[in-house]
C-alpha positions in Angstrom: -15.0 17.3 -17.8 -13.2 15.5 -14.4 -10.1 13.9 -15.0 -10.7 9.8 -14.5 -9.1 8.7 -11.4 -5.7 7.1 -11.6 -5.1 3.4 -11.9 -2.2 1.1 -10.2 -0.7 -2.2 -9.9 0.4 -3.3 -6.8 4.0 -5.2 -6.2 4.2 -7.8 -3.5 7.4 -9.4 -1.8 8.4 -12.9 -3.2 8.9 -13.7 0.3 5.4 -13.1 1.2 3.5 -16.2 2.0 0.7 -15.5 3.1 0.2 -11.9 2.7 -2.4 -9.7 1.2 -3.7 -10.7 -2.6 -4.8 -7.6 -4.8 -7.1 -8.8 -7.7 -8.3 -6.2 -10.7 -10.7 -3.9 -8.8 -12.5 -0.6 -9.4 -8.7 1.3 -10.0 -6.4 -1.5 -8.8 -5.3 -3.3 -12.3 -4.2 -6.1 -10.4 -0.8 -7.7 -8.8 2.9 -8.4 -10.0 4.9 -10.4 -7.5 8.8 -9.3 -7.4 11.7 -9.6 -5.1 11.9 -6.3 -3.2 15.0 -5.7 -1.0 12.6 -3.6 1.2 9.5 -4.0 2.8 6.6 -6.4 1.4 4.2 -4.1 -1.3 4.4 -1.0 -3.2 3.3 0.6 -6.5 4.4 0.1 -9.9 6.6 2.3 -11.0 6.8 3.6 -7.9 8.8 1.4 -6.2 11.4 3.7 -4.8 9.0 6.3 -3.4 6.2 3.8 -1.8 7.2 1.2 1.1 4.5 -0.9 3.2 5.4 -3.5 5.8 2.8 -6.1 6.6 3.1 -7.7 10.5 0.5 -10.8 10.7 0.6 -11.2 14.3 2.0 -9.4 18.1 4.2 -12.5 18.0 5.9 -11.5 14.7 6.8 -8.1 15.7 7.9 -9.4 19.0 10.5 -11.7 17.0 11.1 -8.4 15.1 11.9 -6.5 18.3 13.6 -9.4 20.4 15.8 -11.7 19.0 15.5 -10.7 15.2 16.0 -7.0 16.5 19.3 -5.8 14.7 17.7 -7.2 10.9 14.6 -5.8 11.6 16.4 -2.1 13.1 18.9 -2.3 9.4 15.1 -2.7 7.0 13.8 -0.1 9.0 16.7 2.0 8.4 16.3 1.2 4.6 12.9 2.3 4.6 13.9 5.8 5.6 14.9 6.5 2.1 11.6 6.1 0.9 9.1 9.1 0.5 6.1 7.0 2.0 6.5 4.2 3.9 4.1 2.5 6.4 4.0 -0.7 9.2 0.7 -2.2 8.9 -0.5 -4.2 11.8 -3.1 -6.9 11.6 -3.6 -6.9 15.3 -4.8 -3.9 18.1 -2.9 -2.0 20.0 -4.3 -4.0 23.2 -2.9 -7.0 21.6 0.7 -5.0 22.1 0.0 -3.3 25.5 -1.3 -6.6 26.8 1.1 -9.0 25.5 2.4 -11.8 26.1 -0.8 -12.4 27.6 -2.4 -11.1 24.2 -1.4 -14.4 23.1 -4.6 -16.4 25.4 -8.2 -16.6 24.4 -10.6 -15.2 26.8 -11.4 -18.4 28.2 -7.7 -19.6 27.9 -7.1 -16.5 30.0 -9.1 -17.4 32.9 -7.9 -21.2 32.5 -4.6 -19.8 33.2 -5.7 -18.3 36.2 -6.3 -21.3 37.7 -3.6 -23.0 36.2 -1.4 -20.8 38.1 -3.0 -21.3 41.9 -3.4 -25.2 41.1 -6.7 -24.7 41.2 -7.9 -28.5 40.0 -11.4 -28.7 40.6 -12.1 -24.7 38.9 -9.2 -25.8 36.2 -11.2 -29.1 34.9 -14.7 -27.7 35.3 -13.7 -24.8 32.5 -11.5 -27.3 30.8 -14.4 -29.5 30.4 -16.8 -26.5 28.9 -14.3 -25.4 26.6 -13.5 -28.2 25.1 -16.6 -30.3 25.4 -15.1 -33.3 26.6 -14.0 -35.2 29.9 -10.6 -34.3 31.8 -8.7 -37.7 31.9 -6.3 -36.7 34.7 -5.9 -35.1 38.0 -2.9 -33.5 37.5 -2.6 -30.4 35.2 -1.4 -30.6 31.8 1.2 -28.3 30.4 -0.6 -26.3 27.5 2.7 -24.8 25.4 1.0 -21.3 24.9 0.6 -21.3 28.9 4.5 -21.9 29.1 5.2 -19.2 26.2 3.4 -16.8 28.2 5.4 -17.6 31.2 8.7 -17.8 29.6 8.6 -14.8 27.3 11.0 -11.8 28.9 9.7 -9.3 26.3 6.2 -7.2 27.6 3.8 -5.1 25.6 5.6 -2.0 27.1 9.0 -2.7 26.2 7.0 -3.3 22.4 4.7 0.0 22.4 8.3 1.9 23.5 9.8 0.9 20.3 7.3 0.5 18.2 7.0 4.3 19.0 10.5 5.2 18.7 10.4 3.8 15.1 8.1 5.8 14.4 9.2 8.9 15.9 13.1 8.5 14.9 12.4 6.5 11.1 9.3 8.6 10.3 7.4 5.7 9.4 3.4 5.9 9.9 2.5 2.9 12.1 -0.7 1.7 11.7 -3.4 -0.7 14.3 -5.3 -2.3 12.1 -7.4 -4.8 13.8 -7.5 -7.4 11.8 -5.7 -8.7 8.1 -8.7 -7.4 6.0 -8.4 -4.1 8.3 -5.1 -4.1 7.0 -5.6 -5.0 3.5 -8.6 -2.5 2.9 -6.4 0.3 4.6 -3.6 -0.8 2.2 -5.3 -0.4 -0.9 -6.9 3.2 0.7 -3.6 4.3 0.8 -2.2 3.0 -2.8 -5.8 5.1 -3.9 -4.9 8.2 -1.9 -0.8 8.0 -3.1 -2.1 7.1 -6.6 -3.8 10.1 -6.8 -1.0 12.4 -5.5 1.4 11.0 -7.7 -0.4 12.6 -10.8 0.8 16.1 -9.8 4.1 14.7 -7.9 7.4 16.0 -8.4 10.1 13.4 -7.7 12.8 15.4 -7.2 11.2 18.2 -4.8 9.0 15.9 -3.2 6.3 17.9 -3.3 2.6 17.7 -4.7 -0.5 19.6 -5.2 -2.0 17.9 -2.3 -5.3 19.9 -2.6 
């Protein structure tokens, strides 16, 4: 007879606001929330093997690796002590490699262009499609993502670079996942894949009986 396939119950940040929710699912039992000194979820009775960090947006973990750098460089440090630890990222890795301009719609994007060479006439015209109402003015507005975007000092390559060094020097599996259910259906893959691992896990050697 098969052994039945391990349950879990997932721990989430108190800080999280507006995170990931975990309800009782085929082998998920459900979520406890708890103040965690260290990333955002993790597995009951688990907590000091299993580490996941959630990043909602490119503009978080630009904060992250601009001007909240040295907090963000002491958690990951932390996280090295766990056995499994993991970023998740609810955005692409075009969203990083093209960023800040990641930040603009497709349509804002070419609005922008125009924007830039004072193109008027062009400028209204798309304005005017986008938004499905008449420009009021001859002069152009100022749109506050436009001025982000030209403002920002940090680019996608300075983010990739460390975003891969943390990876490479913390050991930490960085993840592109599209989009927040991406992220949250990869999430509960991985609590499945270390919930089964953990039944033949040995804590002190680290070691399981992976196959």
């Amino acid at each position: 007879m098969a052994k039945p396939k391990s349950s879990y119950t997932v721990i989430k940040d108190t800080r999280e606001q507006d995170g990931w929710f975990f309800s009782p699912y085929d082998r998920c039992t459900g979520m406890e929330v708890a103040t965690m000194k260290t990333g955002d979820y993790t597995i009951k009775g688990y907590e000091d093997l299993v580490c996941i960090e959630r990043k909602g947006s490119v503009t978080e973990i630009a904060t992250n690796l601009g001007k909240k750098k040295k907090p963000f460089q002491a958690e990951m440090e932390r996280m090295k002590s766990f056995d499994f630890r993991f970023i998740l990222l609810e955005f692409s890795a075009s969203d990083v490699i093209n960023y800040p301009f990641s930040l603009l719609s497709t349509e804002e994007k070419l609005l922008y262009d125009y924007y830039k060479v004072q193109d008027i006439r062009n400028f209204f015209q798309l304005y005017e499609d986008i938004y499905d109402k008449p420009a009021e003015s001859f002069e152009l507005p100022r749109f506050k993502r436009f001025e982000v975007v030209e403002q920002t000092k940090i680019t996608g390559r300075y983010l990739m670079k460390s975003l891969m060094e943390i990876s490479i020097k913390c050991d930490v599996h960085i993840v592109f996942c599209d989009s927040k259910n991406n992220a949250f259906l990869i999430c509960n893959s991985i609590f499945k894949r270390l919930s089964d691992l953990f039944d033949t896990y040995d804590k002190e050697s680290g070691k399981a009986n992976i196959f």
